[in-house]
C-alpha positions as CSV (number, residue, x, y, z in Angstrom):
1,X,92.5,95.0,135.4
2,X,92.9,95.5,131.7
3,X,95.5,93.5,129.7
4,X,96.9,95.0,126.7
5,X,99.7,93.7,124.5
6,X,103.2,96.2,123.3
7,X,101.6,97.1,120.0
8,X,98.1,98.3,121.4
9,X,100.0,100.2,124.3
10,X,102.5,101.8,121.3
11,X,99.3,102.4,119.7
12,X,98.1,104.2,122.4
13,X,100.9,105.9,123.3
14,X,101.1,107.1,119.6
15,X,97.8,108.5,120.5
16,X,95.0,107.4,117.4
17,X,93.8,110.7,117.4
18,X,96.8,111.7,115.7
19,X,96.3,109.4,112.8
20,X,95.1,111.7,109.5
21,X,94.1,109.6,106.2
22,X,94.1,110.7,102.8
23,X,92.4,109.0,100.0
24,X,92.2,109.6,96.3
25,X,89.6,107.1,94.5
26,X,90.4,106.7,91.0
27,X,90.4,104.8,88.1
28,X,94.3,103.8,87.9
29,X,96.6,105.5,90.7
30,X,99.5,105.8,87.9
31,X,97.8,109.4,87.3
32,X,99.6,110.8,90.7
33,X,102.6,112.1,90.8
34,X,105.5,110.4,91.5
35,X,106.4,110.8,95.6
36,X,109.2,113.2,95.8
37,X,112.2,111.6,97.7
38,X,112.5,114.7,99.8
39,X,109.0,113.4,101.1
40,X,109.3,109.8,101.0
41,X,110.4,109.7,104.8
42,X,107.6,111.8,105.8
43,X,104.3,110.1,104.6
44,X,103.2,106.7,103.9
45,X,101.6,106.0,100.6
46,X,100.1,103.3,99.3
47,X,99.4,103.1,95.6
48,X,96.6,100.1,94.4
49,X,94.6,99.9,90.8
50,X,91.4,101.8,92.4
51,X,93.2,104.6,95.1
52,X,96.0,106.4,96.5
53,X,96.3,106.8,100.4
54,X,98.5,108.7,102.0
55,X,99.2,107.9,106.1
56,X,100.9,110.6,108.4
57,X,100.5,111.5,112.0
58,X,99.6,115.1,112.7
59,X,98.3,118.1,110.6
60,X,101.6,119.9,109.8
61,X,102.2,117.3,107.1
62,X,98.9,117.3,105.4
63,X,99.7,120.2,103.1
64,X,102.6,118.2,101.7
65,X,100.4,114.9,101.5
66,X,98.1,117.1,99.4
67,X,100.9,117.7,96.5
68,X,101.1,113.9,96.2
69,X,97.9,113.7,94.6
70,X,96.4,115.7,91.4
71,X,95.6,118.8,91.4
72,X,91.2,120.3,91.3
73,X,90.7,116.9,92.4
74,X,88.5,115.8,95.9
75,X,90.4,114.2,98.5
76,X,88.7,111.9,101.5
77,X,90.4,113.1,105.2
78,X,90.0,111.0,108.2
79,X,91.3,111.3,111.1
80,X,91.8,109.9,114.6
81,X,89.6,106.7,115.3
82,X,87.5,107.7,111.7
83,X,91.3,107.1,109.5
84,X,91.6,104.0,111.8
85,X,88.2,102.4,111.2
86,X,89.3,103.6,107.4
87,X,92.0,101.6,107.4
88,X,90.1,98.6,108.7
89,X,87.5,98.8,106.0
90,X,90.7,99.4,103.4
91,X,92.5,96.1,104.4
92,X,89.6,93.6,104.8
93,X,88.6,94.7,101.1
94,X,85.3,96.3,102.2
95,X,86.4,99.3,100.1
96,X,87.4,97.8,96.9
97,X,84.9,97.4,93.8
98,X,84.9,93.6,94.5
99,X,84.0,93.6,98.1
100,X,85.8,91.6,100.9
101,X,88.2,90.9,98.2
102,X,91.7,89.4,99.5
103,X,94.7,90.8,97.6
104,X,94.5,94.3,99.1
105,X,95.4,92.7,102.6
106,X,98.9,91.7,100.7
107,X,99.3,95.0,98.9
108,X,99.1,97.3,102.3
109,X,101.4,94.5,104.2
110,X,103.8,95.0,101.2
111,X,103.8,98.5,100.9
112,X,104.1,98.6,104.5
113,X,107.3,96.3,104.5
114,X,109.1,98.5,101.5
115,X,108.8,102.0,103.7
116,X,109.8,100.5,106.9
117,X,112.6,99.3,105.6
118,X,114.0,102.7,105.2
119,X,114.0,103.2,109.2
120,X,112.0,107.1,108.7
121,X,110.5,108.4,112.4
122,X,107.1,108.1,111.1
123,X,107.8,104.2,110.2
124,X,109.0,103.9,113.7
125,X,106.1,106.2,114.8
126,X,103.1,103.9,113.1
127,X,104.8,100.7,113.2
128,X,102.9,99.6,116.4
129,X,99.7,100.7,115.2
130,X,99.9,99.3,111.6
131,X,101.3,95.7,113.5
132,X,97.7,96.5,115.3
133,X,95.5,96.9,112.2
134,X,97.3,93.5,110.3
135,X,95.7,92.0,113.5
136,X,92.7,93.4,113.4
137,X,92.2,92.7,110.0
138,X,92.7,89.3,110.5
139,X,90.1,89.4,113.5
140,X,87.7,90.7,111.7
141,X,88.0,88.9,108.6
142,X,88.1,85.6,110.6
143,X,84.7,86.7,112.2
144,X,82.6,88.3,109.7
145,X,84.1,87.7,106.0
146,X,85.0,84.0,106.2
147,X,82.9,82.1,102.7
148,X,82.0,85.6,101.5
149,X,81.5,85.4,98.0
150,X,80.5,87.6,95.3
151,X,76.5,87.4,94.7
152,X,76.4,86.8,90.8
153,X,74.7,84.6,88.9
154,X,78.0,83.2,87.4
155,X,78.8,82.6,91.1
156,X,76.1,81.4,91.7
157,X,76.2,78.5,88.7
158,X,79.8,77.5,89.8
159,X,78.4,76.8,93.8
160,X,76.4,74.6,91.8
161,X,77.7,72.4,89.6
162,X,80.1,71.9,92.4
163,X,83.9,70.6,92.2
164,X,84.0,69.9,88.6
165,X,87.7,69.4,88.4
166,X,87.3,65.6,88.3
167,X,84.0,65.7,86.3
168,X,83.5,65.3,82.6
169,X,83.1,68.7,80.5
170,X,80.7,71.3,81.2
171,X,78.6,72.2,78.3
172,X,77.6,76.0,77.6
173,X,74.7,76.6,74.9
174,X,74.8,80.3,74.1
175,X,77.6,82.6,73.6
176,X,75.1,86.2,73.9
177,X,75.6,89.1,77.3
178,X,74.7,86.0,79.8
179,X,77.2,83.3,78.7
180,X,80.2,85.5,78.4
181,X,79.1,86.8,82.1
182,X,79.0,83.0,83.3
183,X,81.5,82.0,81.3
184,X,84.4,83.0,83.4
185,X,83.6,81.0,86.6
186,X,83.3,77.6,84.5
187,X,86.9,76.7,85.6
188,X,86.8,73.4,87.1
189,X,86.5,70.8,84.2
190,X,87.2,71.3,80.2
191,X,84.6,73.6,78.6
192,X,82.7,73.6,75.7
193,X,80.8,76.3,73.9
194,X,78.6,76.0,71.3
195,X,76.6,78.6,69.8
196,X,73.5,78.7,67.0
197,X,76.4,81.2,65.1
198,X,79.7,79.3,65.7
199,X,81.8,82.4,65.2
200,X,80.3,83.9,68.4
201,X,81.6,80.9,70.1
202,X,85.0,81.0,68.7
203,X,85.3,84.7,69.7
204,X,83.8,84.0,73.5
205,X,86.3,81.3,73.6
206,X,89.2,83.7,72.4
207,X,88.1,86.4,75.5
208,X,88.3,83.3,77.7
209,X,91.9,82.3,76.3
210,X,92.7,85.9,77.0
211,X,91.8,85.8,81.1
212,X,93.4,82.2,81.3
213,X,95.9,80.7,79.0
214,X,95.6,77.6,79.9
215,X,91.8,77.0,80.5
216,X,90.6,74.1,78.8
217,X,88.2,75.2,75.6
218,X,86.7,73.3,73.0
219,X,84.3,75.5,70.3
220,X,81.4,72.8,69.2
221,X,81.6,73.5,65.3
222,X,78.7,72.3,63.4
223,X,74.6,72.1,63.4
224,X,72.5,70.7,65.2
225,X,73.5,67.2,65.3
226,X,77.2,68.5,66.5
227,X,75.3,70.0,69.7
228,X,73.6,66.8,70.0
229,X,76.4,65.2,70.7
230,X,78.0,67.0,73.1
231,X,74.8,66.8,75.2
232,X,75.5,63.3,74.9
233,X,79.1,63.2,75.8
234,X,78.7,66.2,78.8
235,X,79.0,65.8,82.1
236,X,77.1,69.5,83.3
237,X,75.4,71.5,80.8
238,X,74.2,75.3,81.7
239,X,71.7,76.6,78.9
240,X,71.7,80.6,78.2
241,X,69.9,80.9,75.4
242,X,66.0,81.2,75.6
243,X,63.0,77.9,75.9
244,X,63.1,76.1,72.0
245,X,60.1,74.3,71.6
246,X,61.6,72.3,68.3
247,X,65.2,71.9,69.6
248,X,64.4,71.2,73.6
249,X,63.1,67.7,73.2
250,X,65.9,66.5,71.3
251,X,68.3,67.7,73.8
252,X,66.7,66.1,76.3
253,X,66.7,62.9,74.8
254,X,70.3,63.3,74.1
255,X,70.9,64.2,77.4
256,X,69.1,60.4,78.8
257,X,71.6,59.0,76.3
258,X,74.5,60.2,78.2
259,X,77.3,57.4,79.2
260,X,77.7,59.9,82.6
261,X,75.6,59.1,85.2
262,X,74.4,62.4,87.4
263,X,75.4,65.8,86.4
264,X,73.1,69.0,86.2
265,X,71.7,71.1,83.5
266,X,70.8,74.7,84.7
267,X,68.4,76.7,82.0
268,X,69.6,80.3,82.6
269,X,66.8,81.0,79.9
270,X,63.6,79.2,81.2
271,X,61.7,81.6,84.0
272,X,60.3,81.2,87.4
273,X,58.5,77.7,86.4
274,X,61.3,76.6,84.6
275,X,59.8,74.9,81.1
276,X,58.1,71.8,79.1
277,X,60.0,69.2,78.8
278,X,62.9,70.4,81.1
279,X,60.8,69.9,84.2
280,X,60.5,66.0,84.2
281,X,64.9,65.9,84.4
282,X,66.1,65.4,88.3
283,X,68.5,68.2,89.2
284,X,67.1,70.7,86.9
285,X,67.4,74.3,88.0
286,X,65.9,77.0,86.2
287,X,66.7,80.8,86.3
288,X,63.3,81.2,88.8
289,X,65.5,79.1,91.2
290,X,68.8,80.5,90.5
291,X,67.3,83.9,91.0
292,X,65.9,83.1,94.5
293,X,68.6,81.4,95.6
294,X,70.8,84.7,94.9
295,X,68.3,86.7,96.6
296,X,69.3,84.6,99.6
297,X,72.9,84.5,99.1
298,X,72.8,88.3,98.6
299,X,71.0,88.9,101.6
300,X,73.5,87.0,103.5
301,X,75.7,88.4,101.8
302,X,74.4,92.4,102.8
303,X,74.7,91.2,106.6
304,X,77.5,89.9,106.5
305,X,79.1,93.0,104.7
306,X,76.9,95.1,107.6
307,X,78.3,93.5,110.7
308,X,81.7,93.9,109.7
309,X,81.4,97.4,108.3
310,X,80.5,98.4,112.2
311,X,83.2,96.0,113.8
312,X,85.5,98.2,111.6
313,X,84.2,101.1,113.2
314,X,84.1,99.3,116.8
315,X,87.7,98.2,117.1
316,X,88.7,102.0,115.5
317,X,86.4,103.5,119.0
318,X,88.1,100.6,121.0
319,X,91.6,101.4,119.8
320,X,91.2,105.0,120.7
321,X,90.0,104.3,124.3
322,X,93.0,101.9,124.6
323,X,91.2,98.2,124.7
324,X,92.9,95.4,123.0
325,X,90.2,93.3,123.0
326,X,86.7,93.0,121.0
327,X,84.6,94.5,124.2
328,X,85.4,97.2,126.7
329,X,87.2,95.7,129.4
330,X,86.9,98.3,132.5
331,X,83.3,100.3,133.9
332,X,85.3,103.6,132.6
333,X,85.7,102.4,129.0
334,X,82.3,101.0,129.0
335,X,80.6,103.9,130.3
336,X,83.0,106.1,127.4
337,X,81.6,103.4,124.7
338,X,78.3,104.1,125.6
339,X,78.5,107.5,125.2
340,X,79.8,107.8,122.1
């Protein structure tokens, strides 16, 4: 016998197939139209940086979910188990420009928790079914998303140079396109930058001050002798400016005369073989190696991003037949699964 809980039962009873989606993609939602209170009871919007959706039950309403968006615009319907598996993809961040990303799941469960508060039918009507999709969520995000990180090569820099929060400073030699990408994810110990034209440096480091406040950043002002000295006194150091055959010895050799004792240099500029005399340091990476390891991560990162894309669409098909678990649980909602 199948065993179901209240709020797949409601959700059930609700019938899924009488779940319609609307969704607006756009560049800031503030564009809309303000809801009109005479339809605030009737439809469920939720308003983020990158969409509007609109939830309702039924297709008497979607004319008058329609004026809540602009006008000569295209709208995305779904409906039935297809607006479920939607709203899957919607809360475990699989639609959002930064994919799997977190905060959305807080924004729906907030904008969920402000309309039910007024008491409308169609709160009490969805309620089971939106309990159902926070769970699901969860689920899904507990199985497929867990460690999902964004495949970048500032990402990737920042997996390796570790915990840096009780490290020395992390050193960054360039301020061009590549060091104000990895820039950003430098965040666990003080940085410093230091650029061939200083006031590059001092405006990367104002764009950092800008994101964060209170992120530690020191501009290296001087020559050649002031970056000298801050290979001496760095901890990490990640290099994103191209092999210099008359510079790259001496850093080296001011790298050896470091008081740390481990630490990691990572040459953003020097290709698949890395680069004379960079090669004879232990824990050396060059962009060759970075670049194949985000190859990897990425492809990990596609299949991980695939498998729960279709257990979104899975749990919407199992919803609709009624299961409340991950597999069909009777021969009759097997042999429907199958069919489908």
């Amino acid at each position: 016998m199948t065993h179901r809980t209240s709020a797949a039962l409601a959700c059930e009873s609700m019938e899924l197939r009488l779940l319609n989606v609307l969704q607006w993609r756009a560049a800031h939602s503030g564009l809309a139209p303000a809801l009109q209170t005479a339809t605030a009871d009737k439809l469920f919007l939720i308003d983020t940086c990158q969409r509007r959706v609109a939830i309702l039950i039924g297709r008497d309403e979607l004319a008058l979910a329609r004026q809540q968006f602009p006008g000569d615009i295209t709208l995305e319907h779904f409906e039935g188990p297809d607006a479920y598996a939607f709203l899957l993809r919607f809360a475990c961040g699989l639609e959002s420009k930064l994919i799997a990303e977190t905060e959305i799941f807080g924004q729906i469960k907030q904008a969920w928790r402000a309309f039910s508060e007024h008491g409308s039918e169609l709160a009490r009507q969805l309620s089971p079914c939106m309990q159902q999709l926070f769970h699901d969520a969860k689920e899904i995000r507990a199985q497929y998303l867990v460690g999902l990180g964004s495949a970048s090569y500032g990402s990737q820099v920042r997996r390796l140079l570790g915990d840096e929060s009780d490290c020395g400073p992390t050193l960054l030699v360039g301020a061009g396109q590549l060091a104000q990408v990895v820039a950003p994810w430098l965040t666990g110990s003080q940085l410093w930058l230091w650029n061939r034209t200083a006031q590059r440096a001092r405006e990367l480091a104002l764009e950092l001050a800008k994101r964060s406040p209170k992120r530690a950043v020191r501009v290296i002002e001087g020559g050649a002798q002031a970056e000298l000295e801050a290979w001496r006194a760095a901890q990490q150091v990640v290099i994103c400016v191209p092999p210099d055959p008359l510079r790259d010895q001496a850093r080296v050799d001011a790298w050896r005369e470091r008081t740390y004792q481990g630490g990691r240099i990572i040459h953003l500029g020097a290709g698949a073989q890395g680069a004379a005399p960079w090669n004879r340091l232990p824990d050396f990476v060059s962009l060759g190696a970075l670049f194949e390891m985000l190859q990897t991560q990425s492809e990990l990162r596609r299949r991980q991003l695939e498998r729960s894309g279709r257990a979104c669409g899975e749990k919407a098909l199992l919803r609709s037949l009624g299961s409340n678990t991950s597999q069909p649980q009777s021969w009759e909602d097997l042999a429907a699964f199958n069919a489908v």
